[in-house]
N, C-alpha and C positions, 0 to 999 in steps of 0.2 A: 504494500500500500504506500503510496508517494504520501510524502509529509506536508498535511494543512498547512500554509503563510497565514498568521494571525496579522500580521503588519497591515495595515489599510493598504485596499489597492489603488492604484491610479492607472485614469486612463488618459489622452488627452485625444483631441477633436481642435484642427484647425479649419479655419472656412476662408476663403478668398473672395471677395466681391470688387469688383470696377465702382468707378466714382458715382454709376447712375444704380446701384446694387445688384447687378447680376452675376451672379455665383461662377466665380472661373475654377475653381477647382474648393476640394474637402475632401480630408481623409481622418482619417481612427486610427491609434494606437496605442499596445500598450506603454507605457513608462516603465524604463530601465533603471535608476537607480533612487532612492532615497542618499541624501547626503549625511556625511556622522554627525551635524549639526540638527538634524530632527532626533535622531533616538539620544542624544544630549538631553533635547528640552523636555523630551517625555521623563524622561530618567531624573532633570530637575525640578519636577514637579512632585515627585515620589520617594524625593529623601529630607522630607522637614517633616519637623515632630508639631502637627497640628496646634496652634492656641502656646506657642512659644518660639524663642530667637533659634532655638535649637536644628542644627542640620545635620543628618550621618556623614555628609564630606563634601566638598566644595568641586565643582566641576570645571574647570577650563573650556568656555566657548571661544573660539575663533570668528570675528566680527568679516564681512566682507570686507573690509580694508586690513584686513591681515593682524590684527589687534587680539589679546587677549582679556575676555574675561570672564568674571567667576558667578555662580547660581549655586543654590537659587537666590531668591532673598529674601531675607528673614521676615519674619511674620511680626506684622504690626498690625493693631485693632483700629478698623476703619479703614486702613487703607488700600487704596485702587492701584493694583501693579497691571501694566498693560505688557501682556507674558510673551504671545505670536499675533500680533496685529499684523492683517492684510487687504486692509479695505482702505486703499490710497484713492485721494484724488484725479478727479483728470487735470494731466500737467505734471505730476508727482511721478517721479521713475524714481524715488529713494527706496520704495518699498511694493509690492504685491509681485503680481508677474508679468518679470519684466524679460527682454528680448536681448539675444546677439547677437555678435556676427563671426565668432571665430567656433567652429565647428570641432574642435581637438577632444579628443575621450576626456571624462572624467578618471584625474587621480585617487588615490586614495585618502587624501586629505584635501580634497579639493572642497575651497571655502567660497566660491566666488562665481562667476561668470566672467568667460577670459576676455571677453571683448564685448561689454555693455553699448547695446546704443542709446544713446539717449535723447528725450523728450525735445520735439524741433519739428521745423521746418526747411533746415537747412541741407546742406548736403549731408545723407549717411545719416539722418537722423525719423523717429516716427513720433506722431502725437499718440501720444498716450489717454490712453479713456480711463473715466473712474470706474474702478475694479466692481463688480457684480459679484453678489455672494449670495447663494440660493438657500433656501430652511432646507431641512432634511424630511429626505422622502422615503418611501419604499413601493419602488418599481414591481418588486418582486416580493413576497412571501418573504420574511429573513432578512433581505437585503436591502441594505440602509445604505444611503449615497448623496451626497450636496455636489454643489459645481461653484467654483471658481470662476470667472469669465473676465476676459478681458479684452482691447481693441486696439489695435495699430494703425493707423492712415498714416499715408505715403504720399505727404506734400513736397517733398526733393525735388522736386523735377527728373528722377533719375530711378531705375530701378533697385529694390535693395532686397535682398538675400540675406532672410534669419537661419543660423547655423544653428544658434544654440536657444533657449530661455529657463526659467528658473524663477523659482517663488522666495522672494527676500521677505523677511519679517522683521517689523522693528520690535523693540525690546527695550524694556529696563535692567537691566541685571547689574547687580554690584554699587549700585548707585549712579549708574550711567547708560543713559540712552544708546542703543546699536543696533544695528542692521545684519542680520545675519542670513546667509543663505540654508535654506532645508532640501530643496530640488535641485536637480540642474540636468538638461535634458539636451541630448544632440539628434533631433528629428532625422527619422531615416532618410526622408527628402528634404534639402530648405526648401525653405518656403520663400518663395521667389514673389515679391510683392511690387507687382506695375507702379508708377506713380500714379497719383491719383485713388489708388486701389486698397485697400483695407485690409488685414489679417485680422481674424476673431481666435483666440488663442480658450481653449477650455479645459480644467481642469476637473476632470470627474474623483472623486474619491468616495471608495465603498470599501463593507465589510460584511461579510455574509456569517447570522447566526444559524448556527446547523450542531 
């Protein structure tokens, strides 16, 4: 018998549309890696001793800018810690899911996206739409699943080629705000975006109770 992944799955769905929205290409697939910086934040979540400062050990997160810091953090009454936010603005490429353009495998401590593009109209760059975050559903009997969504337009003047994307989340930890990367994904095809033309970028996450 092959062994059950408890890990949440992901799938993603890109769509392409021209400037007047007719669909030039969409495809499915599954996602290939989770980064060590998600089973991090799950695992910083799950060593603080409830209703005290108390922690079993301090975890070293690596920031997308290559910075170290530590989780979890300690417990105060009242207070609001913002742990995986991903629900950025349109305009905002600091954090949600964001796009590249250098196609190279994920290392094994890979913290980042090798080549971000960022938020523009210029050359080599897309607008970024505010991130979409769907309640939870169940499609299936068991299977529980939200979606992520997000949009690229392509005002360059020029065509541009996403090799890579990946879902940054910003974070409090240690007493300091940071961005850290959990995905980081090298689509089987880029995704070759016309100017004028739009990439819709989605992220499926499920988990089946059985």
């Amino acid at each position: 018998m092959s062994e059950r992944k408890l890990m949440p799955q992901l799938y993603i769905e890109y769509e392409i549309r021209d400037r007047g929205g007719k669909l030039i290409s969409k495809s499915r697939e599954k996602a290939h890696s989770w980064l060590k910086q998600f089973i991090q934040f799950i695992l910083a979540n799950f060593v603080c001793r409830y209703g005290t400062t108390e922690e079993a050990f301090m975890i070293t997160i690596k920031t997308v800018d290559g910075a170290d810091t530590n989780a979890p953090i300690p417990y105060t009454v009242n207070a609001h810690y913002e742990v995986m936010c991903s629900w950025a603005s349109a305009g905002d490429d600091e954090y949600g899911i964001v796009v590249g353009s250098n196609g190279d495998a994920n290392t094994h401590d890979q913290y980042a996206l090798n080549s971000k593009i960022s938020h523009g109209t210029g050359s080599g760059q897309l607008s970024y739409s505010e991130m979409i975050l769907e309640e939870l559903a169940e499609p299936i009997t068991g299977q529980y699943q939200f979606r992520m969504i997000r949009s690229f337009t392509n005002n360059s003047g020029a065509s541009i080629d996403v090799r890579e994307h990946g879902l940054y989340i910003k974070s409090h930890l240690g007493g300091v705000d940071g961005v850290y990367c959990v995905i980081r994904e090298v689509p089987s095809t880029p995704q070759t975006i016309p100017d004028g033309a739009t990439l819709t970028v989605r992220y499926i996450f499920s988990i089946t109770v059985s």
